[in-house]
N, C-alpha and C positions, 0 to 999 in steps of 0.2 A: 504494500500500500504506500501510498505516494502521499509525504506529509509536509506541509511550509513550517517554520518557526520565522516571525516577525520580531524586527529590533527597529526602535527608534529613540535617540536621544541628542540631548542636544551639544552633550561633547564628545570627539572623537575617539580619544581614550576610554570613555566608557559603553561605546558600541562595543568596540575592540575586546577590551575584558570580559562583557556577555557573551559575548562568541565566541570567544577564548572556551568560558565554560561552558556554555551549551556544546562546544566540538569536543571534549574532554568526554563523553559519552560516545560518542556518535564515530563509527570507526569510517575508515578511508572509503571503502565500497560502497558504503549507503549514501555517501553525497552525490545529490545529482548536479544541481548547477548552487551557487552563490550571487545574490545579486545585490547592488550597491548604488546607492544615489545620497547625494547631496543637494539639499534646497536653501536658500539663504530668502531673506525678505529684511524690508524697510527702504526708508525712505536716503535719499543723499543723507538730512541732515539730522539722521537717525541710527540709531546702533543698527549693525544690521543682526539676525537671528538666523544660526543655522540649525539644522536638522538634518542628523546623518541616520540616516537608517538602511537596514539592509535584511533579506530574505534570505533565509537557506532552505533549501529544497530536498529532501531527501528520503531516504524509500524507509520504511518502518518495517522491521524484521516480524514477524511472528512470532509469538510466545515472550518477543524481549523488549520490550520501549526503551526509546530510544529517546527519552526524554530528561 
């Protein structure tokens, strides 16, 4: 079975870490793809606000989660 885990936050370093551990389970064969975007907003004379988040895609084994 075919399963996403979703991450989003707003500093890079701690997308990073969540996915550090969420792969800490999850062995080399079950990933299917990883995907990754960056969003920024505001205005010129405004902080601007990112948001990095990212998908992993990955097959769920039978009898084991993978969670």
């Amino acid at each position: 079975m075919i399963q996403v885990k979703l991450f989003d936050y707003e500093h890079e370093k701690d997308l990073e870490d969540e996915m550090n551990f969420f792969l800490e389970d999850i062995r080399d064969n079950q990933i299917v793809d990883i995907k990754y975007n960056v969003a920024t907003t505001g205005e010129e004379e405004e902080e601007q606000i990112y948001c990095f988040s990212a998908m992993i895609i990955y097959k769920k084994n039978k009898g084991r989660l993978a969670l």
